[in-house]
N, C-alpha and C positions, 0 to 999 in steps of 0.2 A: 251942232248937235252931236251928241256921244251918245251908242248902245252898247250895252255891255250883257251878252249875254250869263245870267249865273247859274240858269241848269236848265235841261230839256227832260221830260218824262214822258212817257206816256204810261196815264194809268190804265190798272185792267179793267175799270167799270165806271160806271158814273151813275149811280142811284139814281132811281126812275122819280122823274119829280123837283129833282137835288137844287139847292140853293146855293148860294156861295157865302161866306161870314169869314169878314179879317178878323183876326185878335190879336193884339201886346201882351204878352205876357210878361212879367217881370219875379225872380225868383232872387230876392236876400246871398249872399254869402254864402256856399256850404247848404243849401237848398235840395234838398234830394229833388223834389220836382213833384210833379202827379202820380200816385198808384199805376202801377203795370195796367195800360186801358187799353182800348179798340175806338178807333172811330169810323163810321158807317161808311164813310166813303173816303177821298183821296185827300192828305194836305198838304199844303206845301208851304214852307217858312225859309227867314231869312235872320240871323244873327246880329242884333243893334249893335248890341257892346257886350263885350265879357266873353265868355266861353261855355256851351253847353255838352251834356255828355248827350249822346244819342243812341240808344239801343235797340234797335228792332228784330222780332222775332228771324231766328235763321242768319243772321248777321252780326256780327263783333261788335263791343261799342267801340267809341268813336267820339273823337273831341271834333264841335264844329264853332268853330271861331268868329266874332263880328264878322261883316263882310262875305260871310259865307252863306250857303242857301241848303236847303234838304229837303225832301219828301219823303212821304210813304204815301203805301197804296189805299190805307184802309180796309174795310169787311174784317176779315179772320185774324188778319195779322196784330198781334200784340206792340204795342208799343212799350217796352219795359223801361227804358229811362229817357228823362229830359230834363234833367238833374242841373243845375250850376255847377262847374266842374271846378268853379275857384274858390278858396274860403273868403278871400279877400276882396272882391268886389263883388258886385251883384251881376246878372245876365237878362239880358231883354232880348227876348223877338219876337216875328211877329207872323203868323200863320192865317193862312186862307183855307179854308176848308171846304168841301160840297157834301154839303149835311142834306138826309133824308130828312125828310118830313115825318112829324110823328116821333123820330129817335132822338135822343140825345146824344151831342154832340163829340162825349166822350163814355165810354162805357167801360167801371170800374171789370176787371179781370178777380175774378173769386180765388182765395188763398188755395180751395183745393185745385184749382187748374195748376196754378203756376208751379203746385210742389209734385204733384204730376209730371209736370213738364221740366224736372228739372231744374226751377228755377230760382235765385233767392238775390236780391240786393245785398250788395257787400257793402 
C-alpha cells in the first residue's frame, strides 16, 4: 500500500447542517471557467489532466497542474477564476464541496461588486 499525502487545511467553518457533493468538471480549450462566485462552505479539488488557472480573493492567480490539489475556504471569499489555462487541451477536476442546505452550490458575484473591488478578467 502507498499514501500520498496532497494537501492538509483546515477550514474556518463548516456550515451548520452541510453536506458533502464530488464534482468533475471539465472545461474545453481556452475555457475561461465559471463567473467570479462564492461557495457557502469549504472545497477542495484535485487536477485530472491539463492545467487550471486558480484565483482567489486576496491571493495571486496561479497555475494548478494534474496531479496537483487546492482548496478554498468558502462563505465571503470570491472565487474569481478556474479557468483552463491552456488553449490546447482541455482541464478536468474534480472538487468536493460542503454545501449548506437551502444555498446553492455556487453563487454568481454581481458586476457591481467585482468593479468595486477592483476587479476585472483579462
Amino acid at each position: 500500500m502507498s499514501l500520498t499525502v496532497l494537501q492538509e487545511a483546515k477550514p474556518p467553518f463548516i456550515p451548520e447542517g452541510a453536506h458533502a457533493m464530488t464534482i468533475v468538471i471539465e472545461y474545453p480549450p481556452g475555457d475561461p471557467g465559471t463567473p467570479p462566485h462564492r461557495h457557502p462552505g469549504p472545497a477542495f479539488g484535485y487536477v485530472l489532466e491539463g492545467e487550471m488557472v486558480f484565483e482567489l480573493e486576496g491571493e495571486p492567480p496561479r497555475v494548478v497542474r494534474a496531479g496537483e490539489a487546492f482548496w478554498e475556504p468558502g462563505g465571503d471569499v470570491i472565487h474569481y477564476q478556474d479557468g483552463n489555462n491552456r488553449a490546447d487541451i482541455p482541464v478536468r477536476f474534480t472538487v468536493t464541496m460542503l454545501c449548506e442546505p437551502g444555498r446553492p452550490m455556487v453563487d454568481l458575484v454581481a458586476e457591481e461588486e467585482l468593479r468595486a473591488k477592483g476587479w476585472s478578467r483579462k
